[in-house]
N, CA, C and O atoms as a GROMACS GRO file, in nm:
protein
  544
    1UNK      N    1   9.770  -2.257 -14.812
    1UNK     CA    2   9.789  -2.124 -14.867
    1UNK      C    3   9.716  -2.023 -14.778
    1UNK      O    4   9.603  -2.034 -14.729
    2UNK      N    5   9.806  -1.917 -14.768
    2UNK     CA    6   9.731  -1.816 -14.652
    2UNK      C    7   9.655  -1.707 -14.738
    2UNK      O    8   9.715  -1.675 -14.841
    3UNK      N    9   9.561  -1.659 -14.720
    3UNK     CA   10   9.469  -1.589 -14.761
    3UNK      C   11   9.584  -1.389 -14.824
    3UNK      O   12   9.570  -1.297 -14.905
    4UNK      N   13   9.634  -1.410 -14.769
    4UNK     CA   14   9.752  -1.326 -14.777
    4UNK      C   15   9.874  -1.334 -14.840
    4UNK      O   16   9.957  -1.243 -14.839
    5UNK      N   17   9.889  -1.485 -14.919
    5UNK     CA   18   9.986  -1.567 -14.946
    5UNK      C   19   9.979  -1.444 -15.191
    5UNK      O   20   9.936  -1.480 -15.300
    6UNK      N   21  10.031  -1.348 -15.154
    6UNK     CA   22  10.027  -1.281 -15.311
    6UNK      C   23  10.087  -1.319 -15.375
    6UNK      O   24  10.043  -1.281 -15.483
    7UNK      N   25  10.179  -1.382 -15.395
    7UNK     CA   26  10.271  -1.447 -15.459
    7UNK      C   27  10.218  -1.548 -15.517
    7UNK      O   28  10.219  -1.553 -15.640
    8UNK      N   29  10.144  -1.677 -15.423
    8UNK     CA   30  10.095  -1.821 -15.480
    8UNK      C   31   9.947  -1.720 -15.510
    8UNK      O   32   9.916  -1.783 -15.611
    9UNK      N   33   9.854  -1.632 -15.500
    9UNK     CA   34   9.771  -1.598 -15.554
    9UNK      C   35   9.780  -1.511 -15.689
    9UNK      O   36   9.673  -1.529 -15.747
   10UNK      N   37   9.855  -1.432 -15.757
   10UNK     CA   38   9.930  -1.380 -15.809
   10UNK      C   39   9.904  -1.537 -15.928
   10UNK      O   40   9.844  -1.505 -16.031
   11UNK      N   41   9.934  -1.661 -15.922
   11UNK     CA   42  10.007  -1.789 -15.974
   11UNK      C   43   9.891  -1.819 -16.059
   11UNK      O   44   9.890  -1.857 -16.177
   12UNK      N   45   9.768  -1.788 -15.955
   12UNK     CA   46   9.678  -1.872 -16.021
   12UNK      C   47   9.548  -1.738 -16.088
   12UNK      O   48   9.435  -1.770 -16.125
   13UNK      N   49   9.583  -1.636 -16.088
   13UNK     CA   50   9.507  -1.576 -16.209
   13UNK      C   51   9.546  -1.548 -16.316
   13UNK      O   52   9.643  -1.472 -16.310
   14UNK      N   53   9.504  -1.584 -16.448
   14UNK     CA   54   9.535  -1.556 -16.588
   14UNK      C   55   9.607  -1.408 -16.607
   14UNK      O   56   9.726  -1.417 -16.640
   15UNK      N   57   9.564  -1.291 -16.595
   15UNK     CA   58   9.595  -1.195 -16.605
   15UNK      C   59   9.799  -1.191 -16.537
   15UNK      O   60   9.894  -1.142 -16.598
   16UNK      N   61   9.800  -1.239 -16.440
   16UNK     CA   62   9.957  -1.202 -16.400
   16UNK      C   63   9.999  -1.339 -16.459
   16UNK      O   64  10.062  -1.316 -16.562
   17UNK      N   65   9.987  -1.491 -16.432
   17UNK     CA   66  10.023  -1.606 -16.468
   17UNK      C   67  10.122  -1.545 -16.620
   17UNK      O   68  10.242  -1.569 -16.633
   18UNK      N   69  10.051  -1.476 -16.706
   18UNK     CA   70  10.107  -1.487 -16.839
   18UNK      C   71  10.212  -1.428 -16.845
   18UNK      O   72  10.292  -1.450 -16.936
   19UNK      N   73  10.231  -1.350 -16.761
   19UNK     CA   74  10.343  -1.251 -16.692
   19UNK      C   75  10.426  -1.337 -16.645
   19UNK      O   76  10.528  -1.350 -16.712
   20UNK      N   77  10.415  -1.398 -16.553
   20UNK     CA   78  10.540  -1.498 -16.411
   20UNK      C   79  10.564  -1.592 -16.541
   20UNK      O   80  10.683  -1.620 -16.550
   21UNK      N   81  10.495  -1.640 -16.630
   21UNK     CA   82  10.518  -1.763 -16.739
   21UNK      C   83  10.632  -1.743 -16.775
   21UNK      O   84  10.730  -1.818 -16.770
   22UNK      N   85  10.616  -1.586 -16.830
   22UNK     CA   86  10.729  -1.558 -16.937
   22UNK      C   87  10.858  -1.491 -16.835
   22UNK      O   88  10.970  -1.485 -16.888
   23UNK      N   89  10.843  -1.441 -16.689
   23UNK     CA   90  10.934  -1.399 -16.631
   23UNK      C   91  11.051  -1.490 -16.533
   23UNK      O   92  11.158  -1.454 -16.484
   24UNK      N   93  10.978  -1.619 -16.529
   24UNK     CA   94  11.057  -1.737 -16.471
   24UNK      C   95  11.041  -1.864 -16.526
   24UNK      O   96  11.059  -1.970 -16.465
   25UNK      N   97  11.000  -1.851 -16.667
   25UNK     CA   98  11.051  -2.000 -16.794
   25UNK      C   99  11.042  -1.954 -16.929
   25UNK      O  100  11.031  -2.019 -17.033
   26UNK      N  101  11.049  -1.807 -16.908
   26UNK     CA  102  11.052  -1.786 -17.078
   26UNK      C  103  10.938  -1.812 -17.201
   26UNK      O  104  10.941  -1.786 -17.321
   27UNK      N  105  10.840  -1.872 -17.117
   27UNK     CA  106  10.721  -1.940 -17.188
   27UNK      C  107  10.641  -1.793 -17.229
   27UNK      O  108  10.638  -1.695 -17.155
   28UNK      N  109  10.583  -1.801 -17.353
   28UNK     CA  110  10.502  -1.708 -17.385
   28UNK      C  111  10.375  -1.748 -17.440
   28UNK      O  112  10.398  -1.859 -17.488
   29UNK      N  113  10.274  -1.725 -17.457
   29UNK     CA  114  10.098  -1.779 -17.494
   29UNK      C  115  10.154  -1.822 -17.687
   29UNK      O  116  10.216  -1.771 -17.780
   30UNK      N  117  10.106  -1.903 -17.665
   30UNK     CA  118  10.086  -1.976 -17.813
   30UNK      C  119  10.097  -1.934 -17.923
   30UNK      O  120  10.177  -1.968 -18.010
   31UNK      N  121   9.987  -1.826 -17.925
   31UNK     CA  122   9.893  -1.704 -18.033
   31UNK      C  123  10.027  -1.599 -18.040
   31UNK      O  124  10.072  -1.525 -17.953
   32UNK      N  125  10.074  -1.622 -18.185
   32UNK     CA  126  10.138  -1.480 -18.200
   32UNK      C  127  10.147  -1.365 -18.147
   32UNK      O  128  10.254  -1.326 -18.102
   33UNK      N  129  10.031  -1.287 -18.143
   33UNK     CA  130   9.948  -1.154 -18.099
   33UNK      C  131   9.993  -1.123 -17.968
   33UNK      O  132  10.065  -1.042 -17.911
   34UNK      N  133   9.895  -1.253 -17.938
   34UNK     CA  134   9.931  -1.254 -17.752
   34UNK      C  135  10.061  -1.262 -17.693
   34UNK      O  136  10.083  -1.207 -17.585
   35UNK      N  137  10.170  -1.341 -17.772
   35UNK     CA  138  10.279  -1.354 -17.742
   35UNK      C  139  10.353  -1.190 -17.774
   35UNK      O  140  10.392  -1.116 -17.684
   36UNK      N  141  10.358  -1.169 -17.869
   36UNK     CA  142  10.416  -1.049 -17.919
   36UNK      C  143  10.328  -0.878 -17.825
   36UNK      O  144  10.365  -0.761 -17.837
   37UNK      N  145  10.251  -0.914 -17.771
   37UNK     CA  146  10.218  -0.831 -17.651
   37UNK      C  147  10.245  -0.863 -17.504
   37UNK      O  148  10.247  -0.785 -17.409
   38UNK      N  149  10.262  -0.981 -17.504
   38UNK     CA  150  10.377  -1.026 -17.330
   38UNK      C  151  10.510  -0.949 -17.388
   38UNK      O  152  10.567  -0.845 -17.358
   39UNK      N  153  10.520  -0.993 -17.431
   39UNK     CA  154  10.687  -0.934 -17.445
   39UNK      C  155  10.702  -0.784 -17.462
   39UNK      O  156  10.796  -0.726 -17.408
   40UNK      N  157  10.590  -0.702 -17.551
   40UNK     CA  158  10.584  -0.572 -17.552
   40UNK      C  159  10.604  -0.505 -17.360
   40UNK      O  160  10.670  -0.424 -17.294
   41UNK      N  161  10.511  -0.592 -17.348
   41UNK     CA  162  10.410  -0.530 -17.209
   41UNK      C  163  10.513  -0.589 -17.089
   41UNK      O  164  10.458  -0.554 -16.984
   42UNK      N  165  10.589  -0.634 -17.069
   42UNK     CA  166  10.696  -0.711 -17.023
   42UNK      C  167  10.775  -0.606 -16.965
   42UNK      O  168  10.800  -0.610 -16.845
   43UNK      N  169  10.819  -0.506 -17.042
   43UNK     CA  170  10.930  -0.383 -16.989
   43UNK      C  171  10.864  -0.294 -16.900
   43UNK      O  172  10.934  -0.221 -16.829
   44UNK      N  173  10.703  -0.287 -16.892
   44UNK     CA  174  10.689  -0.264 -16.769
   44UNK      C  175  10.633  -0.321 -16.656
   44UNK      O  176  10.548  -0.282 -16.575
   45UNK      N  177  10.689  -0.406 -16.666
   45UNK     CA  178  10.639  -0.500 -16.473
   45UNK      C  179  10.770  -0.533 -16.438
   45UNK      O  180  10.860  -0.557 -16.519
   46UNK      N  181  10.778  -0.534 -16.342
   46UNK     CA  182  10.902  -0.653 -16.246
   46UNK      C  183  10.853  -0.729 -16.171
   46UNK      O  184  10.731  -0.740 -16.157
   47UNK      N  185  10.957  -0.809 -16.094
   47UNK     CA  186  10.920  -0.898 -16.031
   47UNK      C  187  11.009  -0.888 -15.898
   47UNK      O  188  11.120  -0.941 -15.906
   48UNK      N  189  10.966  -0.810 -15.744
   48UNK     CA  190  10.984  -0.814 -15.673
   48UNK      C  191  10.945  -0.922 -15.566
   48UNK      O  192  10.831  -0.963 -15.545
   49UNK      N  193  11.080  -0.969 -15.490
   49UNK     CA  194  11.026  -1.086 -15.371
   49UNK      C  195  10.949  -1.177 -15.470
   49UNK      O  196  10.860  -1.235 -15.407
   50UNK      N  197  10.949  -1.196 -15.542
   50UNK     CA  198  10.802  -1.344 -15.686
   50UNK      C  199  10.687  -1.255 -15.672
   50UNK      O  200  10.583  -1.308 -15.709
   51UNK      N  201  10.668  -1.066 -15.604
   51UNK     CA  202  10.529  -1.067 -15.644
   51UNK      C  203  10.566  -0.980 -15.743
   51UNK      O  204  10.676  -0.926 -15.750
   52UNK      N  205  10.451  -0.964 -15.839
   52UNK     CA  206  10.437  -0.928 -15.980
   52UNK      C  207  10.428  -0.772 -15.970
   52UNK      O  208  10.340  -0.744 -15.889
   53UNK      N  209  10.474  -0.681 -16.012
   53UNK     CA  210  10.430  -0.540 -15.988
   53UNK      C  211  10.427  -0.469 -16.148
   53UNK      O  212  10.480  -0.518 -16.248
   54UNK      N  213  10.337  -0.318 -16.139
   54UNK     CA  214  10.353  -0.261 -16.315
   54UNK      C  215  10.420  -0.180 -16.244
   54UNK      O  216  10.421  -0.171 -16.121
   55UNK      N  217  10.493  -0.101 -16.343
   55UNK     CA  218  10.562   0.048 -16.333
   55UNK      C  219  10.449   0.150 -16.386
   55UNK      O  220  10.418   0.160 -16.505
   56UNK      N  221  10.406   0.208 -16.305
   56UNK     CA  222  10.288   0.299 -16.377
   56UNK      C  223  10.353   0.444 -16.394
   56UNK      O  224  10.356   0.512 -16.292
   57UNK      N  225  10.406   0.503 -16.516
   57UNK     CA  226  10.420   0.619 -16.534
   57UNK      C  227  10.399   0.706 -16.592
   57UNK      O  228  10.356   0.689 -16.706
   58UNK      N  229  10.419   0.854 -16.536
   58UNK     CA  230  10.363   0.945 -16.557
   58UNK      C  231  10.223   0.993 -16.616
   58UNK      O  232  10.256   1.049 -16.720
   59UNK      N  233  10.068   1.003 -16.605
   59UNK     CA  234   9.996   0.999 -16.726
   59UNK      C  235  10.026   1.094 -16.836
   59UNK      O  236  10.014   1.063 -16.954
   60UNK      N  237  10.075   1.248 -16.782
   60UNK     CA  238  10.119   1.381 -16.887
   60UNK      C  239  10.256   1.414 -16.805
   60UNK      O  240  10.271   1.450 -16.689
   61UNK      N  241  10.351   1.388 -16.908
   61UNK     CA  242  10.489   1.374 -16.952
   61UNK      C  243  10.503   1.554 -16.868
   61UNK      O  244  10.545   1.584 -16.757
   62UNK      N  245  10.454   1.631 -16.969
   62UNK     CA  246  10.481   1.782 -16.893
   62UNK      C  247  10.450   1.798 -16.769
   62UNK      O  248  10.547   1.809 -16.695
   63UNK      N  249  10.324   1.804 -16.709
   63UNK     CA  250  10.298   1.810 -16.612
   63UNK      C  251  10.324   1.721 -16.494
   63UNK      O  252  10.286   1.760 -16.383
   64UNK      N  253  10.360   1.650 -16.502
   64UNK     CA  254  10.480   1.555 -16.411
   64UNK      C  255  10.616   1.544 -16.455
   64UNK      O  256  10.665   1.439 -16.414
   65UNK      N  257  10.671   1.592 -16.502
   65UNK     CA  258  10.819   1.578 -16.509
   65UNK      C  259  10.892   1.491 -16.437
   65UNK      O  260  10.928   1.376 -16.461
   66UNK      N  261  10.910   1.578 -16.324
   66UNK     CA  262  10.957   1.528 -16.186
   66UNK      C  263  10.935   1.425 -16.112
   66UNK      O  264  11.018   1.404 -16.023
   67UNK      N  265  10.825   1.334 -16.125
   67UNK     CA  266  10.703   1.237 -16.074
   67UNK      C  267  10.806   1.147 -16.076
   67UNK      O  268  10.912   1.178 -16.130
   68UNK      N  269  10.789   1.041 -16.024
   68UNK     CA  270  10.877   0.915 -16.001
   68UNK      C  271  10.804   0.826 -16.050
   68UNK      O  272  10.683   0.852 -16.041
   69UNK      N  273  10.837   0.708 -16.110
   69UNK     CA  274  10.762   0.561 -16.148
   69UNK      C  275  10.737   0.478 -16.051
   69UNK      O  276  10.817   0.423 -15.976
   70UNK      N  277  10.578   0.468 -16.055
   70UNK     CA  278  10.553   0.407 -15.938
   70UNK      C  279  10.508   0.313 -15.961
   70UNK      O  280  10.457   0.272 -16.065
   71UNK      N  281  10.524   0.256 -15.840
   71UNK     CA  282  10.526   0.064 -15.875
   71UNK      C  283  10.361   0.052 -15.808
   71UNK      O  284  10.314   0.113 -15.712
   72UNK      N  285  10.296  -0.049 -15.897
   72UNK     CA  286  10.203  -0.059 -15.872
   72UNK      C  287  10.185  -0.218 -15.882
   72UNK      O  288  10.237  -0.286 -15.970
   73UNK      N  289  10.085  -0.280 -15.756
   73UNK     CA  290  10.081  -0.447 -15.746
   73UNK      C  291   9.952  -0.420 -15.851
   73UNK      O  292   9.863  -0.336 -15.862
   74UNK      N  293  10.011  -0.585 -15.949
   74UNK     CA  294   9.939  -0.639 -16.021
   74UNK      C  295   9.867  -0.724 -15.980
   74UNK      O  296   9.900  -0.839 -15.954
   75UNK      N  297   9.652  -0.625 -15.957
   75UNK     CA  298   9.587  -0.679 -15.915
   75UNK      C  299   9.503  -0.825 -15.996
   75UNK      O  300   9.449  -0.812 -16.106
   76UNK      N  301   9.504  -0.982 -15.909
   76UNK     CA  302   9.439  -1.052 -15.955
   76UNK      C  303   9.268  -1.058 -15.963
   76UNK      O  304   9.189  -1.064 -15.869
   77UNK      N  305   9.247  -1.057 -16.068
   77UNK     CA  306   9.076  -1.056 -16.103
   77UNK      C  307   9.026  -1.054 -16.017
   77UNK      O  308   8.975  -0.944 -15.999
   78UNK      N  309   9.003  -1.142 -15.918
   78UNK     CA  310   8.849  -1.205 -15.801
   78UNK      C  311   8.916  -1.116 -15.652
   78UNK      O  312   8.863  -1.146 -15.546
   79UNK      N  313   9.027  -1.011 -15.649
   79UNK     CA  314   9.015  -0.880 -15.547
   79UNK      C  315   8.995  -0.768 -15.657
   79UNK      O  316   9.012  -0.664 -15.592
   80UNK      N  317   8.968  -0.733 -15.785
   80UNK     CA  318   8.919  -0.622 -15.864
   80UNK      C  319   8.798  -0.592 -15.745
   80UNK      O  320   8.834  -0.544 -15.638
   81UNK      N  321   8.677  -0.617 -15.765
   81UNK     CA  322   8.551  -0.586 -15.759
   81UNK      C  323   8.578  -0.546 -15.590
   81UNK      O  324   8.519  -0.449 -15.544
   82UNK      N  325   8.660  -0.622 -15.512
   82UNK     CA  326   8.628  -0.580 -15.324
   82UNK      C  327   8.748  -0.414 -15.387
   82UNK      O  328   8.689  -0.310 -15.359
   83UNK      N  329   8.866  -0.391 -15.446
   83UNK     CA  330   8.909  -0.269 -15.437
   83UNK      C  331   8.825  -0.185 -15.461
   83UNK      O  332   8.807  -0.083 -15.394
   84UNK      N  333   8.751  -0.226 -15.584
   84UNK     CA  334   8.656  -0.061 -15.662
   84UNK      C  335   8.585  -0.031 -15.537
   84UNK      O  336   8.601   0.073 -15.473
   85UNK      N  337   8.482  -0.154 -15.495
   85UNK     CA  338   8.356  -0.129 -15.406
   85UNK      C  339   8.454  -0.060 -15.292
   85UNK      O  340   8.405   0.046 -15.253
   86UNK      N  341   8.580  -0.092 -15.228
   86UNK     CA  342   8.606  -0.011 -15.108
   86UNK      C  343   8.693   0.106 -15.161
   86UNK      O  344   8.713   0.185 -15.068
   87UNK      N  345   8.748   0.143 -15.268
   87UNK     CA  346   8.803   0.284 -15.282
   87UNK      C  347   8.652   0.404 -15.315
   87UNK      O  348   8.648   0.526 -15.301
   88UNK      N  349   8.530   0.295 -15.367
   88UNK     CA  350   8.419   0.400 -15.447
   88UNK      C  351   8.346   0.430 -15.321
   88UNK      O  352   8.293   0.542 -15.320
   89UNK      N  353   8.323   0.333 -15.178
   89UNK     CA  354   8.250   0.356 -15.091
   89UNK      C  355   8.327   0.444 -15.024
   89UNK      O  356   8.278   0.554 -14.999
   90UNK      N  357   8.488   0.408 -14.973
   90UNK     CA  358   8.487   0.498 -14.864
   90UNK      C  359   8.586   0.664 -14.916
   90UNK      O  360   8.647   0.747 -14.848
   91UNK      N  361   8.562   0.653 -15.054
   91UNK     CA  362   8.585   0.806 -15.123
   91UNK      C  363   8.449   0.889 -15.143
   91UNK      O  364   8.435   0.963 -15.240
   92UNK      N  365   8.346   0.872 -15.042
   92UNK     CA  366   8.237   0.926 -15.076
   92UNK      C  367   8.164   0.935 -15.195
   92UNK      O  368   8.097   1.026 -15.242
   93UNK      N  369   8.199   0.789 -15.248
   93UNK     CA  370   8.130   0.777 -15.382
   93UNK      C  371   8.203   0.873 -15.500
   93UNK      O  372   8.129   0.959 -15.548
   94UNK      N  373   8.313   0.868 -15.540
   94UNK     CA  374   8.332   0.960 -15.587
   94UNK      C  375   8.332   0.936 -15.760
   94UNK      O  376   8.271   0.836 -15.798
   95UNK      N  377   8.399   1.024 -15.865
   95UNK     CA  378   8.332   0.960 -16.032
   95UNK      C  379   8.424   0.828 -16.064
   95UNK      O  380   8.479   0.763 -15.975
   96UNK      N  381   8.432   0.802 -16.176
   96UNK     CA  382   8.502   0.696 -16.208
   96UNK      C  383   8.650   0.747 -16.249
   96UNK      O  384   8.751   0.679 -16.234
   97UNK      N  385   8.645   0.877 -16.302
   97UNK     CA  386   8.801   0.946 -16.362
   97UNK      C  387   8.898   0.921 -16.230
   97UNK      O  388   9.005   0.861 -16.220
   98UNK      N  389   8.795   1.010 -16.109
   98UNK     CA  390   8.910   1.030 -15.950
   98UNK      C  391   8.936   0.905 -15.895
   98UNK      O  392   9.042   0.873 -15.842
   99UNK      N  393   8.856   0.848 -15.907
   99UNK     CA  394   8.853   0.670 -15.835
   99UNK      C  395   9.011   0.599 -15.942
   99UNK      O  396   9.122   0.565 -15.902
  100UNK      N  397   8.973   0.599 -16.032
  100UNK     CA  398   9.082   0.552 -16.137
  100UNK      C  399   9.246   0.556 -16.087
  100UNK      O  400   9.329   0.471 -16.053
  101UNK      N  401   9.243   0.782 -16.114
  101UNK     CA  402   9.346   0.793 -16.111
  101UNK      C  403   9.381   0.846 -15.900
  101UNK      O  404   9.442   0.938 -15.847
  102UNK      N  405   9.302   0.730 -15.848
  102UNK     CA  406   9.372   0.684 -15.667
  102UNK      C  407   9.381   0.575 -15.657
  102UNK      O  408   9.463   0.543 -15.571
  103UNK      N  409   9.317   0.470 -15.723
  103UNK     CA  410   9.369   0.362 -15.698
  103UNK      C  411   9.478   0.280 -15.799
  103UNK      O  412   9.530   0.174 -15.764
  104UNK      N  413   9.507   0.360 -15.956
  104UNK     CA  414   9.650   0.374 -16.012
  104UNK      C  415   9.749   0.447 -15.928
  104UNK      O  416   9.845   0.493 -15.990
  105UNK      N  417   9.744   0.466 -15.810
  105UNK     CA  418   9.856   0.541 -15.730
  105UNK      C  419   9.926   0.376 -15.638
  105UNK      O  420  10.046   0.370 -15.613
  106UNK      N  421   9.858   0.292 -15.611
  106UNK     CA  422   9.878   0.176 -15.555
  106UNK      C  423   9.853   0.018 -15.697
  106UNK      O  424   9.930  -0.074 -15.724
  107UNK      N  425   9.762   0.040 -15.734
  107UNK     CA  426   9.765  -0.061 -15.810
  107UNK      C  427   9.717  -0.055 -15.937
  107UNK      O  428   9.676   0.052 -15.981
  108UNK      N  429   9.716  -0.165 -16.010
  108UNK     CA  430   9.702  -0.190 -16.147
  108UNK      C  431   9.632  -0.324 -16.203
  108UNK      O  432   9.640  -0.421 -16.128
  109UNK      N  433   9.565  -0.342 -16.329
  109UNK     CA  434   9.551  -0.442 -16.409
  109UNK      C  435   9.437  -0.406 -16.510
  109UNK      O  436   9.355  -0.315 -16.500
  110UNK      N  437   9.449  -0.491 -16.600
  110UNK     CA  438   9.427  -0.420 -16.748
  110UNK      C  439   9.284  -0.392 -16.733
  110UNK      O  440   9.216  -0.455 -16.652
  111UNK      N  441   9.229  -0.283 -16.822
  111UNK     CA  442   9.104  -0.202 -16.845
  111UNK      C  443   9.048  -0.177 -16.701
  111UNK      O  444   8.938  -0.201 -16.652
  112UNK      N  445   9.219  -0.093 -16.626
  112UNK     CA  446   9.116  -0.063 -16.466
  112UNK      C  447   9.019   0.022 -16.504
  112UNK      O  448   8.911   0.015 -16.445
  113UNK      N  449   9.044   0.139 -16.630
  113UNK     CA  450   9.017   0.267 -16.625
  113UNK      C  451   8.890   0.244 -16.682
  113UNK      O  452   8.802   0.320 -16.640
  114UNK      N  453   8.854   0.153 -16.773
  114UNK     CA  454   8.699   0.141 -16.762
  114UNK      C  455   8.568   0.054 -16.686
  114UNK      O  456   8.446   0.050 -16.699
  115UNK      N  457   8.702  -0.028 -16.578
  115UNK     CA  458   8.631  -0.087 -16.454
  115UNK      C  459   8.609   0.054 -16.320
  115UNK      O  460   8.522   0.060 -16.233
  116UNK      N  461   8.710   0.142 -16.346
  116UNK     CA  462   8.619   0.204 -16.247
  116UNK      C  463   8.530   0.295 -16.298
  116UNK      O  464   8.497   0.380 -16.215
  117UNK      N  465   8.477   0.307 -16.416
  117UNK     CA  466   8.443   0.418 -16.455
  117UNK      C  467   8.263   0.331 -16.494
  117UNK      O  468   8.159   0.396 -16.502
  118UNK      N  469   8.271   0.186 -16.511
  118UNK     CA  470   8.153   0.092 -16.495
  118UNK      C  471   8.138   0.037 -16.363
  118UNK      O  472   8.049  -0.045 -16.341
  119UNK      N  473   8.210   0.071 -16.281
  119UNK     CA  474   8.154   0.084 -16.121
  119UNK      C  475   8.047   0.178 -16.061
  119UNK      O  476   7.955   0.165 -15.980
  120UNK      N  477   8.084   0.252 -16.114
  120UNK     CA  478   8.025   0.452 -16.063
  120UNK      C  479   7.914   0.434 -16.153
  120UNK      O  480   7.803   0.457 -16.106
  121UNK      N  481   7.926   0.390 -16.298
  121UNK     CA  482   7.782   0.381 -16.350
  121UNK      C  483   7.662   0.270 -16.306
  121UNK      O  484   7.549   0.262 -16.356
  122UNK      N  485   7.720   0.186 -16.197
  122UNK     CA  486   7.606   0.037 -16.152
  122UNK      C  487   7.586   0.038 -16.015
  122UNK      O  488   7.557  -0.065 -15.953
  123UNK      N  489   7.608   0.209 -15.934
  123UNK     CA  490   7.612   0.274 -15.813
  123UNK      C  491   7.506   0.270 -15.798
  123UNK      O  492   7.445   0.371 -15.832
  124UNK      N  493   7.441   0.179 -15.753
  124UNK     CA  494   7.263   0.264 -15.692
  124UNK      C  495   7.293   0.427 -15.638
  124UNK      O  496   7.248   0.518 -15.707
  125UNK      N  497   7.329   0.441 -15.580
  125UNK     CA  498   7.313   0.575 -15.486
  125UNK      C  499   7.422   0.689 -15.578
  125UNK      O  500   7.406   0.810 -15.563
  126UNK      N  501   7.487   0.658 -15.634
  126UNK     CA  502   7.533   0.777 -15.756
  126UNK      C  503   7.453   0.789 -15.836
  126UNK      O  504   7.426   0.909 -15.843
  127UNK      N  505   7.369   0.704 -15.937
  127UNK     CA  506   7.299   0.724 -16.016
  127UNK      C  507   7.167   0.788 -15.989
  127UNK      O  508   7.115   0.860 -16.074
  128UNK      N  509   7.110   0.766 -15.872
  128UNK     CA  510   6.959   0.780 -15.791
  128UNK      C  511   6.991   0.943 -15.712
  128UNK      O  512   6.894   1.010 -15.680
  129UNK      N  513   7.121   0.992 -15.689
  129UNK     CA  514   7.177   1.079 -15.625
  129UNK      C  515   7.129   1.098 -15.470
  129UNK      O  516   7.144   1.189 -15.389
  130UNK      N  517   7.060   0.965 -15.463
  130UNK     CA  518   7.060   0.924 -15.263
  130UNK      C  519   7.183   0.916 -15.223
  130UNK      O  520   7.283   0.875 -15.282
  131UNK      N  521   7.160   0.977 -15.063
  131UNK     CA  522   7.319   0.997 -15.014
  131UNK      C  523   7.343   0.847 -14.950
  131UNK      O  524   7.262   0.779 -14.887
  132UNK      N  525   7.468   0.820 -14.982
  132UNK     CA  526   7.511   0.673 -14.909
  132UNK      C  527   7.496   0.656 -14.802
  132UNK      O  528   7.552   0.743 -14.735
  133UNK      N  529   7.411   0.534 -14.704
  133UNK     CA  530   7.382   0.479 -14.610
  133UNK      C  531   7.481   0.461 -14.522
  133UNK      O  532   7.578   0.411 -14.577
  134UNK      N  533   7.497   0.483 -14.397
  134UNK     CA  534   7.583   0.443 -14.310
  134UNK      C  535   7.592   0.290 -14.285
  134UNK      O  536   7.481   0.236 -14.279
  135UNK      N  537   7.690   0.215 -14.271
  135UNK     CA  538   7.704   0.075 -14.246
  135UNK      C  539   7.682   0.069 -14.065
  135UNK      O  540   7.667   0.183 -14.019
  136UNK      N  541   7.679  -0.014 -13.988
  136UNK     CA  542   7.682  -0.035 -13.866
  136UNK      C  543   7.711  -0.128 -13.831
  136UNK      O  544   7.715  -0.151 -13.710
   0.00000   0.00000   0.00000
């Protein structure tokens, strides 16, 4: 498997798995609840080339009208933490609202909006208001 391989990675995290389950065998999670929210949550993802994508649209209906539905890759758990740390570092540290709604422009997966918003709060250098260190 190539490190690049999204599709067979995509396979093996819980978060999309429950998704591809129900999108190529019909299988849905056990638990009522859970089942009856795949299927809710189902009308918005597809499945391009086997990789998993959401339809992320519009956040305010008025003020985007016009906006197009944008497809966003459904990120697996263990690359969450390298996106936040590289959209929060190289956006000049910015809050958790702006971080949110730039990296919902490319991607998705559930409670991003209070993963980036508990990123920005466990910032050494946002919280301390030291300016960020240059890497070398």
């Amino acid at each position: 498997m190539s490190p690049y391989d999204v599709q067979q990675l995509q396979v093996s995290c819980p978060d999309c798995r429950v998704f591809l389950d129900y999108f190529h065998h019909g299988v849905l999670p056990p638990n009522d609840a859970n089942a009856r929210k795949v299927v809710y949550q189902s009308e918005r993802f597809i499945l391009q080339d086997g990789i998993l994508y959401h339809l992320g649209l519009p956040r305010q209906r008025k003020k985007s009208a016009g906006e197009p539905v944008s497809q966003q890759l459904m990120v697996l758990q263990a690359l969450r933490p390298l996106i936040l740390r590289s959209y929060h570092e190289n956006l000049s540290h910015i809050g958790g609202h702006k971080m949110y709604g730039t990296i919902r422009r490319h991607y998705y997966w559930p409670l991003m909006y209070t993963d980036a918003h508990n990123w920005t709060k466990t910032c050494i250098e946002c919280q301390t208001g030291a300016p960020p260190t240059k890497r070398q």
